[in-house]
N, C-alpha and C positions, 0 to 999 in steps of 0.2 A: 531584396534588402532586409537583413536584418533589424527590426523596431528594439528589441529585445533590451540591447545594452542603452539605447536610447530612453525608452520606458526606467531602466533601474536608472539613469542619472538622474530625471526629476524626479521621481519620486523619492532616490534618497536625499537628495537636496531640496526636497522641501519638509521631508521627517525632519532634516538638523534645524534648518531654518524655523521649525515649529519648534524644536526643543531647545534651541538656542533662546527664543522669549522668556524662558523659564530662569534662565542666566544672567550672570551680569556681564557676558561676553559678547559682544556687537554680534549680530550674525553674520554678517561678511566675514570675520575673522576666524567665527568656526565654522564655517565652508569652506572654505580656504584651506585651514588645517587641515579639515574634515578629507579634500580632494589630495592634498597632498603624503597622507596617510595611505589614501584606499589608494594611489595611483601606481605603490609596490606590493600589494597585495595579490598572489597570483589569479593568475587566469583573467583578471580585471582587464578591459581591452584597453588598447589608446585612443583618448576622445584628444583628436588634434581642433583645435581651433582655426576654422576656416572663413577667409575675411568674405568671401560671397557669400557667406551665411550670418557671421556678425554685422558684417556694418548694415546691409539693406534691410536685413528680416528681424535680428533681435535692437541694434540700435534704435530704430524708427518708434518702435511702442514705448522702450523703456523714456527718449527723449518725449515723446507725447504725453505719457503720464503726468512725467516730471514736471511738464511747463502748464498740464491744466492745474493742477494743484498748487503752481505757481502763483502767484499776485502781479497781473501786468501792470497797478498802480503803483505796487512799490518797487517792481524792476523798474520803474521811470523813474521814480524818485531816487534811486543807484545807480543812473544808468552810466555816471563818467568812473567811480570804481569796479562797477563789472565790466566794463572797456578795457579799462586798464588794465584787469587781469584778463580777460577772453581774450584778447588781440596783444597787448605790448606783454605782458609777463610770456604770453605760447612764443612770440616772437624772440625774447630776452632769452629765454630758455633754450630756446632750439640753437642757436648762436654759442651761448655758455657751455652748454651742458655737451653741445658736438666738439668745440674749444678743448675743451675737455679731455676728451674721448681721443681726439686727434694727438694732444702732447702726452697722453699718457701710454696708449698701444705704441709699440713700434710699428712702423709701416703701414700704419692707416692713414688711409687718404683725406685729405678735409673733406670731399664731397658726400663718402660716407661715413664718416662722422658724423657730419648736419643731416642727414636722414636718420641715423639714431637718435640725433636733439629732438627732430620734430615728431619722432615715432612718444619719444616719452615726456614731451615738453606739455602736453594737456593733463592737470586732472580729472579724475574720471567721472560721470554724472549718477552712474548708477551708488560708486564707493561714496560722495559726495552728500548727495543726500538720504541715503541709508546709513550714515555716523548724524549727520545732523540730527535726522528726527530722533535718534537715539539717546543724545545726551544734550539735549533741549540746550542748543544754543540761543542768545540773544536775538529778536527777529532783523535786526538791521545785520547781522553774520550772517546767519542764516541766507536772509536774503541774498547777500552777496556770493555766499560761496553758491547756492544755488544757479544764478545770474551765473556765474563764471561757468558754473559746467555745465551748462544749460547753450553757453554759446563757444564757447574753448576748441569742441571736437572741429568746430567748419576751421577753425584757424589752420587748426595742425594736419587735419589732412589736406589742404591746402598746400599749407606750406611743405609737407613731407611731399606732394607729389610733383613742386619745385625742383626740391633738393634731389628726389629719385631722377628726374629727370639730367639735374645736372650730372649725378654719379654712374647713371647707362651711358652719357656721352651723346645724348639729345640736346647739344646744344642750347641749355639757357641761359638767357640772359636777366639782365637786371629788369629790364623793359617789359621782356616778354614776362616776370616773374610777379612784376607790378599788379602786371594786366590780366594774367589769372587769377591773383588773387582778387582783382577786383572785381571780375565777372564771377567767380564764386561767391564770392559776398553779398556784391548789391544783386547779383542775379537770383539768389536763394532769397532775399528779402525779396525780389517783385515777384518770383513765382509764389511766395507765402502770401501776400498780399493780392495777388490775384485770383488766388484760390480759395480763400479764407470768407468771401464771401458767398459765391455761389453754395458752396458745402455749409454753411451757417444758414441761409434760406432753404438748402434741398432739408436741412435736420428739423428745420422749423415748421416745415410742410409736409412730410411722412407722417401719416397719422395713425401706423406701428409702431407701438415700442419696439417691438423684435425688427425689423425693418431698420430703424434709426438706430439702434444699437448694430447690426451688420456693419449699417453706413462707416459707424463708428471707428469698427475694426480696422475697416479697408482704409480708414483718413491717413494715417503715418507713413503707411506704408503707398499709397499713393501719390500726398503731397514731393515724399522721398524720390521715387521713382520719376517722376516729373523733370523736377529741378535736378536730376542726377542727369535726366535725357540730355539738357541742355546745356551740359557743361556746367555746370550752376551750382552750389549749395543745398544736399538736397534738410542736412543738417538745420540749415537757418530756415529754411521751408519749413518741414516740421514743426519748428518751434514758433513761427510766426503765425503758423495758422492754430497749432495747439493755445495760444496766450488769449488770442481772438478768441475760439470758440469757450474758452474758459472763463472769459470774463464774460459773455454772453449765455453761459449756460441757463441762465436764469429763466431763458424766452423760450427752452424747450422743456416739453410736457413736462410733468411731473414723475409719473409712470417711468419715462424713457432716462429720466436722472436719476432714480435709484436703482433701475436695472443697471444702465452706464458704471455706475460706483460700484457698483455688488462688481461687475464683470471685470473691471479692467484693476481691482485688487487683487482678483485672481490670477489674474495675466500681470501683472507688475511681479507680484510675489513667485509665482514661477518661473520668470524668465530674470529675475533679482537674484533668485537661491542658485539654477541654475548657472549663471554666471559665475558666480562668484566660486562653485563647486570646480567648473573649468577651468579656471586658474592655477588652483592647485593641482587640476590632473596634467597640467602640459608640464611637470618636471620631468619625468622621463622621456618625451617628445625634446624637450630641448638640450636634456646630458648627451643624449644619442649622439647630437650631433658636436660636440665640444672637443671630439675626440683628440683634436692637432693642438689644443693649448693646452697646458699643464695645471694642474688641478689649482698651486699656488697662487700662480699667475692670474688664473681665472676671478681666485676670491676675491683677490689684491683689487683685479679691476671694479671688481664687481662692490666692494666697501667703498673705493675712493669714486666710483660716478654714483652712488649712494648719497656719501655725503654732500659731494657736488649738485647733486637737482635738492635737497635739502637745504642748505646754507643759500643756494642762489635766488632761494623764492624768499628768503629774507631779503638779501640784498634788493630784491624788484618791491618789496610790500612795504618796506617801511618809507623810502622817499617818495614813491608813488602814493602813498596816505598822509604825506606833511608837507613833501613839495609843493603839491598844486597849492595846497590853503596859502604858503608864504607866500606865493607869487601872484594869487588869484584874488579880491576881495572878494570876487560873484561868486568862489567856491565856498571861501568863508563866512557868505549872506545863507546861505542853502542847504552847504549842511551841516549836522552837529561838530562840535569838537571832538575829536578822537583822543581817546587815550592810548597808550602804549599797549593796552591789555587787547585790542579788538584783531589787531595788526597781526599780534602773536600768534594769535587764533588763529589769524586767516592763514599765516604763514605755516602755521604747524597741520594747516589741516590738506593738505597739496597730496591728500592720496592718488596713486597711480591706478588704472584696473583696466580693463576686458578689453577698452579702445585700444592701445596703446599694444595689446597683445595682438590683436588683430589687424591691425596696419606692420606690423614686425613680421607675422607669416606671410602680410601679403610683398613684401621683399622678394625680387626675382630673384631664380636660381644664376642667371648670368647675364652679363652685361649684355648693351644692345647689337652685339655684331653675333650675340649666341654663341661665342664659344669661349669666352674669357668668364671665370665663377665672378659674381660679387665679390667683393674684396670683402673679409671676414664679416659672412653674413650669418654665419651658428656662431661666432661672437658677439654679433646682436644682437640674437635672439635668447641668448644667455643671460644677457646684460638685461637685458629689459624686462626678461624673467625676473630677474633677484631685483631689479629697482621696485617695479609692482608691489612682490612679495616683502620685499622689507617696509616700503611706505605703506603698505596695510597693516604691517605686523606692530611694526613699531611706532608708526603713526599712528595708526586705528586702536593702539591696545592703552598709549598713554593721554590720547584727548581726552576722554571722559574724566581721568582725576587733573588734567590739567585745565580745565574747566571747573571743575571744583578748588581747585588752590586757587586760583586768580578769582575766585567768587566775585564772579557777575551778580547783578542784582536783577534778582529771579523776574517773575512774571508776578502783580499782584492782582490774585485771584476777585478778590473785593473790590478793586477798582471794575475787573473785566467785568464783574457784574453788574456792577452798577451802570456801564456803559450800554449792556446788552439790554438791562431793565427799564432805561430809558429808549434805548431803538424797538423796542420792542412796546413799549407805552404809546410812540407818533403810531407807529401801523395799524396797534388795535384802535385807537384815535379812529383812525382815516376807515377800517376796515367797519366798526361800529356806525361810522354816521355813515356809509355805502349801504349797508345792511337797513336801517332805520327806511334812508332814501327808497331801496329795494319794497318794504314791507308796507310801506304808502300805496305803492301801488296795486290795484285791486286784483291785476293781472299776475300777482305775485303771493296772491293771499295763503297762507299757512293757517295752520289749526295752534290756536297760541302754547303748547307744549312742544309743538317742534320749532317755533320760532323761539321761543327760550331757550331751547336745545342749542341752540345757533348763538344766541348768546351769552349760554354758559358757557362754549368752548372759544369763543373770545378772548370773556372777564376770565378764564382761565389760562389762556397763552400768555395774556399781559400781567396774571401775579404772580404765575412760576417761577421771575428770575428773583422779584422782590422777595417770594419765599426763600429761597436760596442762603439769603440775608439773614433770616430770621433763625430764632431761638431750635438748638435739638430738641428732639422728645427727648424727655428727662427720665424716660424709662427705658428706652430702646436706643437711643441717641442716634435715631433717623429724622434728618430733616424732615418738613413737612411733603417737601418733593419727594424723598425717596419713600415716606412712607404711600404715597398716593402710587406711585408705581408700581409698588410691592402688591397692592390691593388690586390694581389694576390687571397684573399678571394672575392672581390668585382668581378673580372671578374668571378671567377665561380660561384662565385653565380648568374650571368647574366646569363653563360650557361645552370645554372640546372634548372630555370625558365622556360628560354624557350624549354627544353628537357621534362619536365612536360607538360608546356600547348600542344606538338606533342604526348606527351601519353593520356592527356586529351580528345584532337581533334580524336584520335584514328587513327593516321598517324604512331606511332609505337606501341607498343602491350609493358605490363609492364615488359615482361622478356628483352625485350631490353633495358629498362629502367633501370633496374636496372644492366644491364651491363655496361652503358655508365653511371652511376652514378657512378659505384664502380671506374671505371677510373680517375672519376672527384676527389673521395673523399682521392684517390692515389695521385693524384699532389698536392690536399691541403694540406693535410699531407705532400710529400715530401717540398712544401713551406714551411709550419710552423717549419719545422725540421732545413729547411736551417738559417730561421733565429729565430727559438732559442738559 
């Protein structure tokens, strides 16, 4: 097996992705580009998009990331608008947008048609919250569009392996289509809830950080594999257990939570750039096959089911954001008033990406007796190509100033601090009189320099935020935090010099070195921590 062209895809898709920071151009967008550039360039191979290798191996971490960094408090407090979009908008959509697809081709069948709805009726999780963190929406948006793609994919492959079923001629029904989706759903919610603990006690109990960081690895891709065994959700699994261990991360080591976060940044961002690079190499994987429709015809389609999943995610966002309140008082006890602006947002932000290509290849070559083709199935894949490709392009490239025109009311900085300066005042509170209670006891006794040590770096976590507050230097115009940081860096970095030139001189040997560095790069970090 050649590694070769494997290696140059991440690696060039995380060069763009790192230089895309530098941009005011989303990174999804220019990987995208970036993939559909390189994928006419000679001698560049064909990297097809393979659904045994998307949905189990690359969905499973990117949905994991996604939902520890998630907030399970505030996905409760959303939990009937992220419904609405995860479940009735996948549903609304696959119905419309197949509707669609069926009156406008000639001789399409309805059955596949509603497999092309439910192939591109999910937005995507990775596109989702990679535009989000990017042009800092509102947190009750955010929240929600996160919630939606975060639970969206169980709907739609669900329902796409419904509607495949009806379209091979597997005889489904309404009943039997009921009942799948119900065993996919609540069945991915009880394997996530069955598993969610023993895995949160085995992490609590490994007293490796490298060991619990393993654990770590193998969780998505196990919760997944699970609930896939059992006919089940392995989508809702993942995420159930990811929400769990993410609100509970608090109860494991310290050690094993900044390894965790170093680790799975790296693994988000690689298999984020990579994705998105995929995208744009599968054009020539999917012109290949176009060859029996006519180029016109092609586009024509391919504009009018554009603007069709576009227009219909308004038609689902706005009465599903005003209906319930008129008919509901308990919706209108609960939650805020919406304006017109949050709706827009949600509606305009309905990018397509990687799922949506990867349930599309996984489309059989022919019906279920094996010898009749799918009824235009490289029409499909055509169509769901350009849907993707357009709702990144042109949805991904005009969020950010359309978020700026509708000017939301930003985040205020001075509030957050003030909020943090006082949560941060109970702890050192509580942690001060623990400490006092500790140094009472005689089996605890310290040399009074290092119990002041202990309570200088108290009285110093609890006036960092209040500094924050306070007056620049009037010479430098560094807070008092950043100046104390600055200094902070500067003495060890004095240390680590001269802890080098005594490895150098060969006064100590480099395993020492690197012990007395790890110590060093401990306190700077604890600095930098204090006063971020």
């Amino acid at each position: 097996m050649d590694v070769m062209p494997l290696l140059l895809l991440v690696a060039g898709s995380a060069a763009i992705a790192a230089a895309a920071r530098r941009t005011p151009v989303p990174a999804p967008l220019l990987l995208v580009a970036a993939g559909l550039a390189v994928s006419y360039v000679p001698g560049v191979p064909d990297y097809t998009l393979d659904p045994h290798v998307v949905l189990p191996l690359i969905l499973p971490p990117l949905l994991y990331t996604a939902a520890t960094d998630s907030s399970y408090l505030d996905l409760r407090a959303q939990l009937r608008p992220v419904a609405m979009l995860s479940v009735g908008y996948v549903l609304f959509a696959t119905f419309v947008v197949g509707w669609a697809l069926y009156l406008i081709v000639p001789g399409m069948p309805l059955t596949a048609a509603l497999v092309f709805g439910a192939v591109v009726a999910p937005p995507d999780a990775v596109a989702a919250t990679a535009v989000a963190r990017r042009v800092g929406l509102p947190s009750r948006i955010t929240t929600i569009l996160q919630g939606e793609s975060l639970l969206n994919d169980a709907t739609a492959i669900t329902t796409y392996r419904v509607a495949l079923a009806a379209a091979v001629g597997e005889g489904a029904t309404w009943a039997g289509a009921i009942g799948e989706f119900l065993l996919a759903a609540v069945g991915g919610v009880v394997v996530g809830l069955l598993l969610m603990a023993p895995i949160h006690w085995l992490r609590t109990h490994l007293k490796e950080p490298l060991l619990q960081n393993t654990l770590s690895l193998l969780i998505p891709f196990v919760a997944y594999a699970v609930a896939e065994q059992v006919h089940a959700s392995g989508v809702l699994a993942v995420v159930v257990v990811a929400l769990h261990l993410g609100h509970r991360a608090w109860e494991v080591d310290f050690a094993t939570r900044l390894q965790e976060e170093a680790v799975w940044k790296v693994v988000a961002f690689i298999l984020e750039s990579t994705v998105f690079a995929l995208i744009g190499l599968q054009l020539p994987v999917v012109l290949r096959g176009l060859g029996e429709y006519e180029g016109a015809d092609a586009a024509w389609y391919a504009v009018a089911i554009f603007l069709v999943v576009v227009v219909s995610r308004f038609v689902w966002v706005y009465p599903a954001t005003f209906l319930p309140r008129l008919l509901s008082a308990r919706v209108r006890e609960r939650e805020e008033d919406p304006t017109w602006k949050g709706p827009f947002v949600i509606a305009w932000a309905g990018m397509r990406g990687v799922v949506s290509l990867a349930i599309a290849f996984s489309i059989p070559l022919t019906m279920h007796d094996g010898e009749e083709p799918f009824p235009h199935r490289n029409l499909i894949l055509f169509l769901t190509f350009t849907t993707v490709i357009g709702t990144l392009v042109v949805q991904g490239l005009t969020l950010p100033p359309l978020i700026r025109l509708l000017k939301f009311p930003g985040r205020d900085p001075q509030t957050e601090t003030l909020i943090e300066a006082n949560a941060q005042a109970q702890a050192s509170r509580a942690a001060e009189q623990r400490l006092e209670e500790l140094l009472a006891d005689e089996r605890n006794a310290l040399p009074a320099p290092l119990a002041d040590r202990l309570r200088t770096v108290l009285e110093r976590r609890r006036n960092a935020p209040w500094e924050r507050l306070g007056q620049a230097n009037p010479i430098t115009g560094e807070s008092v935090d950043d100046t104390y940081r600055r200094l902070s860096r500067e003495v060890i970095s004095a240390e680590r010099e001269v802890l080098v030139k005594l490895r150098d001189g060969r006064y100590i040997d480099d395993e020492m070195l690197r012990t007395l560095l790890r110590r060093l790069d401990l306190e700077e970090a604890a600095a930098f921590r204090e006063a971020a």
